[in-house]
C-alpha positions as CSV (number, residue, x, y, z in Angstrom):
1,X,0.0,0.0,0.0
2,X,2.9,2.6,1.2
3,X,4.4,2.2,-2.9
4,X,0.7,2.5,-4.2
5,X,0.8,5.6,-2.4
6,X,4.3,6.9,-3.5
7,X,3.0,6.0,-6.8
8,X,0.0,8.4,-7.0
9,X,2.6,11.5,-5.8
10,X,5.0,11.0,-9.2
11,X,3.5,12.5,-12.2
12,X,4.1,11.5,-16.0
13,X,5.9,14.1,-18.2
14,X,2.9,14.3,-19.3
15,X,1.4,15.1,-16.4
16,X,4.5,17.3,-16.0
17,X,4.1,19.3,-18.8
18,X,0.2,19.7,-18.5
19,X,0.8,20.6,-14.9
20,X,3.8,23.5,-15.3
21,X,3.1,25.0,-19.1
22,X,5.8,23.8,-20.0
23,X,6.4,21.5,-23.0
24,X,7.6,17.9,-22.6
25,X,10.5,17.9,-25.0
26,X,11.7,21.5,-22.6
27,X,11.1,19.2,-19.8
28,X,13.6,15.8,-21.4
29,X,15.9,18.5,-22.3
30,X,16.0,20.1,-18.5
31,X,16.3,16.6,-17.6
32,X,19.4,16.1,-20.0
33,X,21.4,19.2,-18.5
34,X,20.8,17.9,-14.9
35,X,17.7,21.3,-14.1
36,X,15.2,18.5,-12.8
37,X,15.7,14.4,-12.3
38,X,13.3,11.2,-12.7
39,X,13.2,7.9,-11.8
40,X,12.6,5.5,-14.8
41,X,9.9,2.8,-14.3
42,X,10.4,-1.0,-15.1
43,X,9.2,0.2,-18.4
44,X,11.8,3.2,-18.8
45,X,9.0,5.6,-18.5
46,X,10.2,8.5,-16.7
47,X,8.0,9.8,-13.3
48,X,8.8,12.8,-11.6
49,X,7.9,13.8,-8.1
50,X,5.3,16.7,-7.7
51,X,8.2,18.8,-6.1
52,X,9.2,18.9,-9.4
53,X,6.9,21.1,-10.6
54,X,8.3,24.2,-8.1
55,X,12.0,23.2,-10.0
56,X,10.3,23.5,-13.3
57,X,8.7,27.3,-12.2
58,X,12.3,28.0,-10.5
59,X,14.2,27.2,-13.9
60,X,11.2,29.4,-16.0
61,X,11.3,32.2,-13.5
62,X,15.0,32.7,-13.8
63,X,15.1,32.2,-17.6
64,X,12.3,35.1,-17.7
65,X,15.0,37.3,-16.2
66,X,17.6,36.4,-18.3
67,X,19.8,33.9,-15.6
68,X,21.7,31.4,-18.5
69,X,20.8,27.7,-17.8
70,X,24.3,26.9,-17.0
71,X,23.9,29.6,-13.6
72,X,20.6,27.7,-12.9
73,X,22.5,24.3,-13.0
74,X,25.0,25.5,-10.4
75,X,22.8,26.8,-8.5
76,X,20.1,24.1,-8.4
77,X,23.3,21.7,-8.1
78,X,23.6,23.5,-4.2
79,X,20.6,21.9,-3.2
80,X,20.1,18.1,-2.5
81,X,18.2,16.5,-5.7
82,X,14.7,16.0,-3.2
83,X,15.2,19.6,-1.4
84,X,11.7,21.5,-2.3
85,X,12.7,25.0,-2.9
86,X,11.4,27.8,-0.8
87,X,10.4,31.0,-1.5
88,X,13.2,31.8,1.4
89,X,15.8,29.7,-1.4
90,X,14.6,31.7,-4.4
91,X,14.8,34.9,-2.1
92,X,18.7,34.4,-1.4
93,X,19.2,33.2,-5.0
94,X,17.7,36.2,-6.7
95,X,19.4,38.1,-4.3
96,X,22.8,36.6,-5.7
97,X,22.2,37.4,-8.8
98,X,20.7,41.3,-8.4
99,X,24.2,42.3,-9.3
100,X,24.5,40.0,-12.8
101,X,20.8,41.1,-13.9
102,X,22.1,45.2,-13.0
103,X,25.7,44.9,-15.3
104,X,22.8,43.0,-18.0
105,X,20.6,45.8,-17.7
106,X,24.0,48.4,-18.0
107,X,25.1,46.7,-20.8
108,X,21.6,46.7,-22.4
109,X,21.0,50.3,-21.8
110,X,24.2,51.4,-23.3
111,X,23.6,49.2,-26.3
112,X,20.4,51.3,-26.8
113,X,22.0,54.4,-26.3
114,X,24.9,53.8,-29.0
115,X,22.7,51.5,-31.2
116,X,21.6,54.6,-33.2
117,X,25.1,56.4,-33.6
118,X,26.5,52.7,-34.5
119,X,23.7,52.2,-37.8
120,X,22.4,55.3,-38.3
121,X,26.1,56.4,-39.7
122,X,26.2,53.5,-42.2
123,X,29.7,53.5,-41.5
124,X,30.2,50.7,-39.0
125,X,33.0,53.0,-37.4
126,X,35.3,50.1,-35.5
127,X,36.9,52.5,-33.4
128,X,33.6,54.1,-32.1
129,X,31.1,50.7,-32.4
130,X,29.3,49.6,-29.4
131,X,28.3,46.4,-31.0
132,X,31.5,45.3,-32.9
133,X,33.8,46.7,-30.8
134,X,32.7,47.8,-27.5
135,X,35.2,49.7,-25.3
136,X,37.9,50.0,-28.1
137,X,38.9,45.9,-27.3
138,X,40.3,45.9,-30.8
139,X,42.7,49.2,-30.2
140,X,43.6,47.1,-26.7
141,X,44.9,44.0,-29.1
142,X,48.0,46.4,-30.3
143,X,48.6,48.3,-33.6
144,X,47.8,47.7,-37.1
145,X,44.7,47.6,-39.3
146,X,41.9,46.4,-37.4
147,X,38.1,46.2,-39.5
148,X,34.9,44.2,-39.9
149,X,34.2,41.2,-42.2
150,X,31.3,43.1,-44.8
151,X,28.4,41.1,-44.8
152,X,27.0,39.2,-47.6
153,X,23.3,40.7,-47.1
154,X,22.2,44.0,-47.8
């Protein structure tokens, strides 16, 4: 009776994937780069436990913000595999990375800001683009002819 019980608790991917939104081949590739675990049945079916589901939002919340999966990983990877993460947990996390969402947002706004100067001139300047070469890198790399590859469109 106790496994019949345990049994009822796991869900199907999908169950899973009904359950979070979130689409079942997202869910086998979440599984694949270690963001959620399964057991496999007799039958190699995967089944999840429900705690999964708060994993699934924790992973899609800090995509929304812009958090690479490889930062998720680590983080979840601080946690035991069967912790159920808090809303204390997420707190700290998000807390963490405040300062890598703020130099995102820098870099973002200063993109904007330079994006028209960069196009608007036609020119591509290397010495003066934000995109191609932001903060001068290029002059840093030493002396000599330094220019962009023209593209094949337009």
């Amino acid at each position: 009776m106790t496994q019949l019980t345990w049994k009822t608790h796991e869900l199907t991917v999908g169950d899973l994937a009904q359950r979070s939104g979130v689409p079942a081949s997202a869910l086998r590739f979440y599984e694949r780069e270690g963001l959620i675990h399964s057991r496999r049945t007799s039958g190699n079916q995967r089944r999840y436990t429900r705690d999964t589901l708060r994993r699934v939002a924790f992973v899609r919340s800090s995509q929304r913000v812009g958090i690479p999966l490889a930062r998720i990983r680590e983080v979840l990877g601080l946690f035991p595999e069967d912790h159920v993460l808090t809303k204390e947990d997420w707190a700290q996390i998000s807390a963490c990375w405040r300062a890598d969402l703020n130099e995102r947002i820098e870099q973002l706004e200063n993109l904007r800001d330079h994006l028209t100067d960069c196009i608007g001139c036609g020119c591509l300047s290397i010495d003066k683009c934000a995109l191609a070469n932001p903060y001068d890198r290029l002059g840093e790399q030493g002396t000599g002819a330094r220019r962009l590859l023209k593209s094949s469109c337009c």
